[in-house]
C-alpha positions as a Python dict, from the first residue, in 0.01 Angstrom:
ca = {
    (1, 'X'): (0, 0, 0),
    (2, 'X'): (359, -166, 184),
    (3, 'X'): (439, -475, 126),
    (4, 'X'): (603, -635, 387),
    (5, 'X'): (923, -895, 368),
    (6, 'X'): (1083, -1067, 590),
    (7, 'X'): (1490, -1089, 611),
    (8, 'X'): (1717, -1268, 839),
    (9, 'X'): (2001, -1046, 948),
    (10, 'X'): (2343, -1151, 1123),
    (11, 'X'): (2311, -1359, 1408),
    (12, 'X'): (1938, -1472, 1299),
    (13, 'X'): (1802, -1171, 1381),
    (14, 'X'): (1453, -1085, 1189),
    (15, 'X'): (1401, -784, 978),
    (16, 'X'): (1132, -624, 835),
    (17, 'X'): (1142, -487, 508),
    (18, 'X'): (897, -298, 324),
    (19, 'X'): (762, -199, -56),
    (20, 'X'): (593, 131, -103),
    (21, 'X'): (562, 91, -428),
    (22, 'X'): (379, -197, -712),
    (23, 'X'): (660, -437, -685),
    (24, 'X'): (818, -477, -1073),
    (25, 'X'): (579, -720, -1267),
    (26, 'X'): (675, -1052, -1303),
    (27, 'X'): (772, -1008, -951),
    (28, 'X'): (572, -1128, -661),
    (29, 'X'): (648, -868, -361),
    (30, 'X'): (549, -1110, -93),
    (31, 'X'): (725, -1401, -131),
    (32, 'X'): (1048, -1485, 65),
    (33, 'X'): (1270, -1703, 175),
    (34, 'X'): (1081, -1888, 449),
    (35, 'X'): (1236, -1817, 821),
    (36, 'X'): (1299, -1988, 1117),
    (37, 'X'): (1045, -1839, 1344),
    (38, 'X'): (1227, -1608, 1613),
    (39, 'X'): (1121, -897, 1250),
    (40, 'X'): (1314, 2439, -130),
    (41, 'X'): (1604, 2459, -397),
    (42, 'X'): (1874, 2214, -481),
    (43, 'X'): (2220, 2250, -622),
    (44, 'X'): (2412, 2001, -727),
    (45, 'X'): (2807, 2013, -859),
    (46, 'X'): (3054, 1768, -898),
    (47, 'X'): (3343, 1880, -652),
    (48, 'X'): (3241, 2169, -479),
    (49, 'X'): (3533, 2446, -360),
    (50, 'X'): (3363, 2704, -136),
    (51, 'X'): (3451, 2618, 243),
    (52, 'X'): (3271, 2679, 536),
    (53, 'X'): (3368, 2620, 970),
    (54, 'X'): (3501, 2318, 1013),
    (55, 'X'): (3269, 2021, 1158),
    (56, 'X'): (3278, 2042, 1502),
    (57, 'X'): (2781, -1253, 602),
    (58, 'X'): (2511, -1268, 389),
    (59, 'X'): (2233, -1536, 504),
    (60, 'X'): (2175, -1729, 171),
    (61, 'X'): (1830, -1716, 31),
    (62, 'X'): (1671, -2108, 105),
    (63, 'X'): (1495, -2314, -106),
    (64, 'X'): (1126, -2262, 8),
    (65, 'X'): (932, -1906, -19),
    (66, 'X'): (614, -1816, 176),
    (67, 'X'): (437, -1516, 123),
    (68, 'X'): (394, -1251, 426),
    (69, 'X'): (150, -1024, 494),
    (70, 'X'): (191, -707, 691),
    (71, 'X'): (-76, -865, 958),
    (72, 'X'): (249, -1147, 1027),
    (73, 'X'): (359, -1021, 1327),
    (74, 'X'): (303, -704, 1519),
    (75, 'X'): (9, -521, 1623),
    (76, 'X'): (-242, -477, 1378),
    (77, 'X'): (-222, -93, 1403),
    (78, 'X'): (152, -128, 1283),
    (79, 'X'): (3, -331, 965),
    (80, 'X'): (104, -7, 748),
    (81, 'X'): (422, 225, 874),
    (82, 'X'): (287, 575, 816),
    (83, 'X'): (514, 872, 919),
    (84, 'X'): (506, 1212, 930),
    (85, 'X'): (856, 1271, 1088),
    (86, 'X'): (1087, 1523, 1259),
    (87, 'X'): (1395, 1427, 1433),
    (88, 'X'): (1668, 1504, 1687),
    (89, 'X'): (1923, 1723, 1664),
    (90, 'X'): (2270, 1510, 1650),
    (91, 'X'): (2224, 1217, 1400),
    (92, 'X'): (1880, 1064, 1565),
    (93, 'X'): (1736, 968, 1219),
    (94, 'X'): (1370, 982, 1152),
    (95, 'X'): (1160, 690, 1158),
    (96, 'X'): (797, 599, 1066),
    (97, 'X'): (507, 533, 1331),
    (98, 'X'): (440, 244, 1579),
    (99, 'X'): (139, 438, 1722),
    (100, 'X'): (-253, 344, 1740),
    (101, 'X'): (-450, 659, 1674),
    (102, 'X'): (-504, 597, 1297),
    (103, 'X'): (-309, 625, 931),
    (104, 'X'): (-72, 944, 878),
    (105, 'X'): (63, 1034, 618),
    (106, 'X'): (399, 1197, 522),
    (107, 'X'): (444, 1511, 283),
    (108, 'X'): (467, 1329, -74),
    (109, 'X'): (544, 1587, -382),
    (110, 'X'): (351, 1577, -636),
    (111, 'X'): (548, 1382, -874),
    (112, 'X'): (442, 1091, -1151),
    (113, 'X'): (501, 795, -1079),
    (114, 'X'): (461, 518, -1374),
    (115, 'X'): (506, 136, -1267),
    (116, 'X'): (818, -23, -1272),
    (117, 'X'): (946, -263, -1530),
    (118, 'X'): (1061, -626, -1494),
    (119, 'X'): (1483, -670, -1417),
    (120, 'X'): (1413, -284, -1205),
    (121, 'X'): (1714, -223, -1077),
    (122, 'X'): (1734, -190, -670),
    (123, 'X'): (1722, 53, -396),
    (124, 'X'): (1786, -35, -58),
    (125, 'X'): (1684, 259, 174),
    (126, 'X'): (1832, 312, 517),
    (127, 'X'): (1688, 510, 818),
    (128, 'X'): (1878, 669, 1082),
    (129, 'X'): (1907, 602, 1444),
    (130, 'X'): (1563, 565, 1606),
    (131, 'X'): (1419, 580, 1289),
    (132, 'X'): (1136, 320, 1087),
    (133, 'X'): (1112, 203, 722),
    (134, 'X'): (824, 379, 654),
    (135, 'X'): (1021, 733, 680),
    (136, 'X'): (1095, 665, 310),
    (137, 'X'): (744, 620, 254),
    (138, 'X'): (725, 922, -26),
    (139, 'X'): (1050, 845, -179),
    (140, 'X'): (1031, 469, -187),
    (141, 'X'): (649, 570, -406),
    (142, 'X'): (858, 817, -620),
    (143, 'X'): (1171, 576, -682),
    (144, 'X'): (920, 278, -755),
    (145, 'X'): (873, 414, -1070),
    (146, 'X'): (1236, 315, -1221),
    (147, 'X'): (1341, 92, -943),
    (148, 'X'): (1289, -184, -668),
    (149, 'X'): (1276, 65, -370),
    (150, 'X'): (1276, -170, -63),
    (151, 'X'): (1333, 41, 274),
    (152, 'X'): (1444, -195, 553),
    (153, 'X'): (1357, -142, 923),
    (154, 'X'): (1707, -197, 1099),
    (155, 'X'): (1752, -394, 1420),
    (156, 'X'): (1599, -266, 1700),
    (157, 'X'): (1392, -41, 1526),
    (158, 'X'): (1015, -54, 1366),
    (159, 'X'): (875, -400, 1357),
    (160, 'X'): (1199, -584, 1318),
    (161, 'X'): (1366, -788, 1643),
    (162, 'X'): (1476, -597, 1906),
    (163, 'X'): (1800, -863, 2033),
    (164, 'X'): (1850, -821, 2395),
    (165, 'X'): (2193, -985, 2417),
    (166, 'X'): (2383, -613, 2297),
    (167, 'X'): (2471, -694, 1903),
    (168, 'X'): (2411, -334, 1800),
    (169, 'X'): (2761, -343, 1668),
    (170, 'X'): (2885, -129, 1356),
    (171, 'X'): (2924, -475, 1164),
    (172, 'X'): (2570, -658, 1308),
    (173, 'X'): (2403, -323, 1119),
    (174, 'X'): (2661, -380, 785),
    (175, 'X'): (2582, -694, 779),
    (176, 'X'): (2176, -691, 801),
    (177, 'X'): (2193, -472, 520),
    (178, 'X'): (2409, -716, 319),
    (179, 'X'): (2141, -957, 379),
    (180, 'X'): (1879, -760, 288),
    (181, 'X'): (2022, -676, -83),
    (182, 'X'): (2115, -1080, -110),
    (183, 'X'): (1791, -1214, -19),
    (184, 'X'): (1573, -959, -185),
    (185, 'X'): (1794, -1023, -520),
    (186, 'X'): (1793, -580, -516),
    (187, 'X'): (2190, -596, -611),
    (188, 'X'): (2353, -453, -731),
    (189, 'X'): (2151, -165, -551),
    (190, 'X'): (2176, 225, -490),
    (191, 'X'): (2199, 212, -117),
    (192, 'X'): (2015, 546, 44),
    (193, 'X'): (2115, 669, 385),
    (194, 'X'): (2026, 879, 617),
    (195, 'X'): (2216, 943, 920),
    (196, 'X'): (2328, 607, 1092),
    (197, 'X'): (2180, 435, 777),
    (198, 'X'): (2408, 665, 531),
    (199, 'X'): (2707, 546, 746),
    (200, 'X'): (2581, 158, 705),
    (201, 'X'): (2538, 222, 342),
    (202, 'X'): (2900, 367, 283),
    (203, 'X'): (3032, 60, 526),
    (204, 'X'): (2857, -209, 281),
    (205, 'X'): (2984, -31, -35),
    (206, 'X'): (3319, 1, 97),
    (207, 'X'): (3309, -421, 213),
    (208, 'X'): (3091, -510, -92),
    (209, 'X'): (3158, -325, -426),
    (210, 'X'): (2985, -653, -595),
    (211, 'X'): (2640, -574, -407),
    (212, 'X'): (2626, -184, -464),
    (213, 'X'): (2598, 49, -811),
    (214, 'X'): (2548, 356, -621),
    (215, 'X'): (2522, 569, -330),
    (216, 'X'): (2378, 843, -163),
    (217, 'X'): (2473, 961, 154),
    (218, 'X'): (2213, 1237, 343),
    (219, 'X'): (2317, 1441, 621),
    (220, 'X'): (2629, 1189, 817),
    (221, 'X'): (2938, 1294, 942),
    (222, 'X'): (3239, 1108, 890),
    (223, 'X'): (3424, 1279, 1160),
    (224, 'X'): (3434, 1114, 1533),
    (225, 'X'): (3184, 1272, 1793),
    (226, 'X'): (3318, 1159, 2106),
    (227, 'X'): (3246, 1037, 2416),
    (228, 'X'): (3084, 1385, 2553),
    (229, 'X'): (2841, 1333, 2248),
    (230, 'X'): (2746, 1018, 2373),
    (231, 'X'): (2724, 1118, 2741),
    (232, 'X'): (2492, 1399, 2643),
    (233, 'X'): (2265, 1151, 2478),
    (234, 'X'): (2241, 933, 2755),
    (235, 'X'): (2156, 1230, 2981),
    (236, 'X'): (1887, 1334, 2713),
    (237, 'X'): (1711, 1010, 2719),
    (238, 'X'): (1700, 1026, 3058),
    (239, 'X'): (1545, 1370, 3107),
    (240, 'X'): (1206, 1199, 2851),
    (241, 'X'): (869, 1231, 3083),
    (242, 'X'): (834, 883, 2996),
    (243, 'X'): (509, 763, 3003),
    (244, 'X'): (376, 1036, 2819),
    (245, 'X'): (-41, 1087, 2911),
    (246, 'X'): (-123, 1167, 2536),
    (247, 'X'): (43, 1192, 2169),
    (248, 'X'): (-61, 1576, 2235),
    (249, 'X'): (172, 1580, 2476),
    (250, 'X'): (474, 1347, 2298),
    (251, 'X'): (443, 1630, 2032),
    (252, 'X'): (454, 1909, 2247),
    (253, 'X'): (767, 1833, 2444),
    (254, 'X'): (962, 1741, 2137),
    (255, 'X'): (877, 2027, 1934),
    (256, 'X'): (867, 2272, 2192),
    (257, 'X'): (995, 2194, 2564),
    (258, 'X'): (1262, 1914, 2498),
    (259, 'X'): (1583, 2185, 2579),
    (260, 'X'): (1768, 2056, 2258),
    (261, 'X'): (1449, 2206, 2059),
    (262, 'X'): (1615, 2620, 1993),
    (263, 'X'): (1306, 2689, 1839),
    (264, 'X'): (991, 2568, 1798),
    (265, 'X'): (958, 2203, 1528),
    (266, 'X'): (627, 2055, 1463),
    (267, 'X'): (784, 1842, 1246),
    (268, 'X'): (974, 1686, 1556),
    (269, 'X'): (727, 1670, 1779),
    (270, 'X'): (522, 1466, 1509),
    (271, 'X'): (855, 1271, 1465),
    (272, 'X'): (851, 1171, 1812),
    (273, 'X'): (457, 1086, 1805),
    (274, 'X'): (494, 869, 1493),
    (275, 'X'): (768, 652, 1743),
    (276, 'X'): (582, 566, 2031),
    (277, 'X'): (329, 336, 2083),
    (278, 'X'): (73, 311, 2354),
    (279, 'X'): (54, 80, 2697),
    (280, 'X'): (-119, 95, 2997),
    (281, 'X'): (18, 358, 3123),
    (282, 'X'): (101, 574, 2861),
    (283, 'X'): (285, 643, 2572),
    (284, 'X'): (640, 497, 2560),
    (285, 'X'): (906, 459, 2236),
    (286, 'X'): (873, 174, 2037),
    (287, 'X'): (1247, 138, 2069),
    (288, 'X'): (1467, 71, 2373),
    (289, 'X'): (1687, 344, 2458),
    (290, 'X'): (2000, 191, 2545),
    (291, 'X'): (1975, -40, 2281),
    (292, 'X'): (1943, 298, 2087),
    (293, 'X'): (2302, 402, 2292),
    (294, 'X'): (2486, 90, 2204),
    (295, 'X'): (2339, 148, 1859),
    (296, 'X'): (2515, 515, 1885),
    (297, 'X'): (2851, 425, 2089),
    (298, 'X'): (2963, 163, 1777),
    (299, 'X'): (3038, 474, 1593),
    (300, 'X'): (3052, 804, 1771),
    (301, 'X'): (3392, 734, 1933),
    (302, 'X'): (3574, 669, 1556),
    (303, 'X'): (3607, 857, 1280),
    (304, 'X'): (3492, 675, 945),
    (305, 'X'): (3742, 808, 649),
    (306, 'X'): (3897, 501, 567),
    (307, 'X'): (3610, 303, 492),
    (308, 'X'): (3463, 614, 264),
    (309, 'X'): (3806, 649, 57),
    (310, 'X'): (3726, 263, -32),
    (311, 'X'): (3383, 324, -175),
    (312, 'X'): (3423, 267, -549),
    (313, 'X'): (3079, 363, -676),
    (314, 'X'): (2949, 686, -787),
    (315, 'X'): (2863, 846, -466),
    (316, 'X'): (2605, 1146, -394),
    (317, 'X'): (2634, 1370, -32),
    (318, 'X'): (2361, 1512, 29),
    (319, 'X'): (2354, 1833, 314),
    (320, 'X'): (2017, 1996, 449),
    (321, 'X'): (2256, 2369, 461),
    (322, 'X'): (2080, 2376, 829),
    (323, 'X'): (2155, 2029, 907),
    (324, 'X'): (2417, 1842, 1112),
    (325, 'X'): (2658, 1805, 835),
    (326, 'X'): (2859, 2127, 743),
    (327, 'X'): (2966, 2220, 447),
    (328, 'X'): (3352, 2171, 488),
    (329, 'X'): (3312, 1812, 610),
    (330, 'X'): (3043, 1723, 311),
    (331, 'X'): (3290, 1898, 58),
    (332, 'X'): (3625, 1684, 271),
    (333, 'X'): (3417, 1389, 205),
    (334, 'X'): (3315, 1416, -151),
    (335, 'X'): (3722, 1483, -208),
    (336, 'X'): (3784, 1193, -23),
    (337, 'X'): (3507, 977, -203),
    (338, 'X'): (3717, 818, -538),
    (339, 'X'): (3377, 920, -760),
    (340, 'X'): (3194, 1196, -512),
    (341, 'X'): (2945, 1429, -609),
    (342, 'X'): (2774, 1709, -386),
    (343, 'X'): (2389, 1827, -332),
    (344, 'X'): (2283, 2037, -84),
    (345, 'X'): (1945, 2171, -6),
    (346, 'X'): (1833, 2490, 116),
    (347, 'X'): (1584, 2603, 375),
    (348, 'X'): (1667, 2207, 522),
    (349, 'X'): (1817, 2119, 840),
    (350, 'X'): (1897, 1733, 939),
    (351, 'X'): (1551, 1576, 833),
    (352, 'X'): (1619, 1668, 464),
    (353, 'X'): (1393, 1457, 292),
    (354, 'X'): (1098, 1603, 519),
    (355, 'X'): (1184, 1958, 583),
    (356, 'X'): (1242, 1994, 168),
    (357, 'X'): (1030, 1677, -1),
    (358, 'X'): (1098, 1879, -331),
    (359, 'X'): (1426, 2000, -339),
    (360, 'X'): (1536, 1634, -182),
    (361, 'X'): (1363, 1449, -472),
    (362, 'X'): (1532, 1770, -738),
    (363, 'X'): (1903, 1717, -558),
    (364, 'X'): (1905, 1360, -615),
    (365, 'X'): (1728, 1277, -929),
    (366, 'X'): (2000, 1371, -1151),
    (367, 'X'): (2281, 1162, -965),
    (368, 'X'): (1996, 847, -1012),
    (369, 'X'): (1940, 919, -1415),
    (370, 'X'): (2329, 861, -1451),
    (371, 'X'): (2323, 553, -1221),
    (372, 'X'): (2046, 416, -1461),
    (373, 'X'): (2209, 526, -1788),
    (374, 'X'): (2545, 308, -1629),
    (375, 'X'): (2345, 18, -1560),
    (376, 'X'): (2203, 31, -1924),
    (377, 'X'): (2518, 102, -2132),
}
């Protein structure tokens, strides 16, 4: 079952957060703050040597709590984020469903799970651009076990707001997240990131050692892409045959006749399926895709080193070895991270956690034992 929560992010935004997992006893998963209304193998080293090509304020918890349930706001078919994702090729981030053709499921390994204990610590999980909560679905369920895994739909994206005045800035995303971790009481948290959300993790740990105990980081460069990166997304969304007549057909031209797709992806076509959501005339993206640009430009044009040399928590990067991240820039950044430690995961490419459920959950378990053993000694 999700649970869903309600945050306010920077500039009053709403947020959506979401428990995959039996909240820790003693803790009652749906109350909040009330709101003003307007939301596969692993291997894992320390400091890795081999090289490969170079890479191309918090909002205060108030006084009064309310409880929410997921039928709050949003259509009732969203009740529930359900995903069975895929992605884009450069940094798109998976995402979780806003569609109306029934539950899905993601690919969950078959791991126990036993419930979590009062004083859990917290995880605060992070999709990427155009991605949903629910996209952690399997590994919120798997980290419940030994923590508060609470995966937070980001501005713009999933069922929270969707601001039209532009504030899809680097620190409007930093800054939701802070939120999140302050009015959830999660910190200090493991932040989890994938893609955009790995680069908003590092950002808060970097501004907020006080809030966050660890971090991993899955498949982000730190490295500037530039503007022709960004122009080539903009021409991309433009070339979608938005409305699309059927999910059959979302799912066959983004795993097979989108030309960034070299090969055919199910995976990404179901990605793409999970993110739209139907209206009269078809089937359009439950985001807005220049909001999803501005989203994109506050970081593409700028390389982020700085801010990662300032991170001063034990630190996990995590590469798919078919993914966006290369192997020089992961192994630059763990250097370049004061307490970095490397994963990678074969047979993955960008959309780790759902290409490789197994090897995902195998490369990052260890690096989450020593967090707990930390926390506990």
């Amino acid at each position: 079952m999700a649970r869903r929560i309600e945050v306010t992010g920077a500039g009053g935004v709403r947020l959506a957060a979401w428990e995959f997992g039996d909240p820790p006893k003693g803790e009652p998963a749906g109350l909040v703050p009330e709101q003003p209304p307007p939301l596969g193998t692993a291997r894992q080293t320390g400091r890795p040597t081999a090289r490969e090509r170079p890479p191309g304020r918090a909002v205060p918890p108030g006084p009064t709590l309310r409880v929410v349930s997921q039928r709050d706001h949003g259509d009732p078919a969203d009740d529930e984020p359900r995903g069975v994702p895929g992605g884009p090729g450069s940094h798109g981030g998976p995402g979780g469903p806003a569609t109306s053709d029934g539950p899905r499921t993601s690919k969950t390994p078959d791991r126990p799970v036993a419930p979590a204990a009062q004083d859990t610590p917290g995880v605060l999980l992070l999709h990427g651009l155009m991605g949903r909560a629910s996209h952690w679905a399997s590994t919120a369920r798997w980290l419940s076990g030994r923590f508060r895994a609470v995966a937070l739909d980001q501005r713009g994206h999933g069922q929270s707001d969707r601001p039209a005045d532009g504030t899809y800035t680097r620190d409007a995303y930093v800054e939701d997240a802070e939120a999140a971790i302050e009015q959830l009481g999660l910190g200090p948290a493991v932040l989890v990131g994938h893609a955009m959300g790995a680069l908003t993790a590092w950002q808060l740990a970097a501004k907020r050692p006080d809030l966050v105990s660890g971090l991993i980081i899955l498949d982000m460069r730190a490295s500037a892409l530039g503007a022709a990166s960004q122009r080539e997304w903009a021409d991309w969304f433009r070339a979608w045959p938005v409305p699309f007549a059927t999910l059959a057909d979302v799912r066959k031209w983004f795993g097979e006749d989108d030309p960034w797709v070299e090969r055919p992806h199910r995976a990404r076509g179901e990605f793409y399926a999970e993110v739209m959501r139907e209206e009269q005339d078809g089937w359009h993206p439950v985001f807005d895709p220049e909001q999803m640009l501005s989203s994109r430009e506050a970081w593409v044009l700028d390389a982020h080193w700085e801010e990662l040399a300032q991170v001063r928590c034990p630190s996990l990067v995590v590469r798919g070895l078919d993914g966006e991240l290369g192997r020089a820039e992961a192994q630059e950044m763990v250097r370049v991270l004061p307490r970095g430690q490397y994963a990678e995961v074969s047979d993955a490419g960008h959309l780790v956690h759902y290409d490789q459920p197994e090897g995902w959950l195998t490369a990052i378990e260890p690096f989450l034992d020593q967090i707990l053993t930390d926390l506990t000694t």
